[in-house]
N, C-alpha and C positions, 0 to 999 in steps of 0.2 A: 253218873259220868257218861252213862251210853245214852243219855239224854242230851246232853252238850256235844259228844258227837254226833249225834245226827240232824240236832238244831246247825253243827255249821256245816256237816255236808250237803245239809236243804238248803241253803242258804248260798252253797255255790253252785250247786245244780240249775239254780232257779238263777241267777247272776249269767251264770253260763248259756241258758237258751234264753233272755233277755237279749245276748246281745248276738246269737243266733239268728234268731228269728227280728229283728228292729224293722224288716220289710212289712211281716205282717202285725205291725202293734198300732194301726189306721185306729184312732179315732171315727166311733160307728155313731149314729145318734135315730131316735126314731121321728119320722116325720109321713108325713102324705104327699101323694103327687097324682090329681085328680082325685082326692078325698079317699085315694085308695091307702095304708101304709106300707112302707117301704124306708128300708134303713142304709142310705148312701155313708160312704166314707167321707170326713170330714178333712177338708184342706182348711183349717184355722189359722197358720201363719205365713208369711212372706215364702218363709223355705220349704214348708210343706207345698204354698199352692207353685212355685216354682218347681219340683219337684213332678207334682199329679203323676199322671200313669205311666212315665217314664218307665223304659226298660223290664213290664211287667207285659207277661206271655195272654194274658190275659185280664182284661177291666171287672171289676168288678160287680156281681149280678143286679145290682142298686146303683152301680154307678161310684163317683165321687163328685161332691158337693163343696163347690169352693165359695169360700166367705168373703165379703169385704167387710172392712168397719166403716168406712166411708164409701160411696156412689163410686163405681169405676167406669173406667172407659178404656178403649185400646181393648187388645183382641191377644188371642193363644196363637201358641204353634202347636205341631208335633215334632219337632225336636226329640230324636230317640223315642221316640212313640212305636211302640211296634204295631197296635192293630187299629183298626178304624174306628170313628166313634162319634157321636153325635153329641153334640154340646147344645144347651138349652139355656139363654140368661132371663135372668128373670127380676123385675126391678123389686126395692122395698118389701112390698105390699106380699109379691109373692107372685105376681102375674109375670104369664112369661112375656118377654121381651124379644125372641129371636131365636130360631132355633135352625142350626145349620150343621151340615156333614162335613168330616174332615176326616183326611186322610194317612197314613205313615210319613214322615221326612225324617228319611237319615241323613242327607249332606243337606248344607247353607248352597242359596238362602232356601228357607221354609217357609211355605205361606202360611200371613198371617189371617183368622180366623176374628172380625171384627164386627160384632152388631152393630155398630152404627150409632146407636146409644148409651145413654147409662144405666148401669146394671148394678146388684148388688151381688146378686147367688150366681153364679153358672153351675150347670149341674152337666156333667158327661158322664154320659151311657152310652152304652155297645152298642156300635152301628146296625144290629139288628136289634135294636131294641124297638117296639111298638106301641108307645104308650104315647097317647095324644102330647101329656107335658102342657099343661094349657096353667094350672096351678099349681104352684107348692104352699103349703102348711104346716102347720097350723100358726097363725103369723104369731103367739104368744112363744113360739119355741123359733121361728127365726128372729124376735127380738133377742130373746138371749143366746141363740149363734150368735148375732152382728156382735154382742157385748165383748162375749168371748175372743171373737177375731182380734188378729193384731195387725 
């Protein structure tokens, strides 16, 4: 019997900081960037990449890696952005594409942040982040990111 209890007070415990903690439960995945690895947060869906680092005191030390399943075009805001950051797109293959500084906007309008081209991956790191960003990898594990994406 004191088995059964504690099988369901694990069980709310664990329900309870689920939905606690929902901020930090980012999808992490391992990849390269300049053949180096590094493990960015995964923006997979329409709401998660709508979402990105919105209202967080800090970006993550990898960054976040947003997905398309299809080529995109059009550009980011910061929108509720609190701190500065550097976005990197990057087509298919995994070559970067464009890589520019942006800033906080908390009131409309906010500028928009557009390479010019089509992209599949953006990646946003900390405006003092130093890494050339010239490549991402390994393209067998951004094939199955794109799969994933929705």
């Amino acid at each position: 019997m004191r088995w059964v209890v504690f099988a369901v007070v694990a069980v709310a415990v664990a329900a309870g900081s689920a939905g606690a903690t929902s901020r930090v439960d980012a999808t992490v995945t391992r990849l390269t960037l300049d053949g180096v690895a590094f493990r960015p947060e995964l923006a997979l869906t329409s709401e998660s990449r709508a979402r990105g680092l919105m209202n967080r005191r800090k970006a993550p030390a990898d960054g976040m890696l947003f997905v398309f399943h299809e080529p995109a075009r059009g550009g980011f805001w910061m929108k509720n952005t609190l701190v500065p950051l550097t976005i990197v797109f990057f087509d298919v293959s995994g070559k970067r594409v464009r890589r520019m500084s942006m800033v906080p906007c908390r009131e409309d309008p906010c500028k928009i942040y557009d390479p010019g081209r089509r992209y599949r991956f953006a990646l946003e790191l900390r405006a003092t982040d130093c890494r050339a960003a010239l490549r991402l990898g390994p393209l067998s594990t951004l094939r199955r990111l794109v799969r994933r994406a929705e």
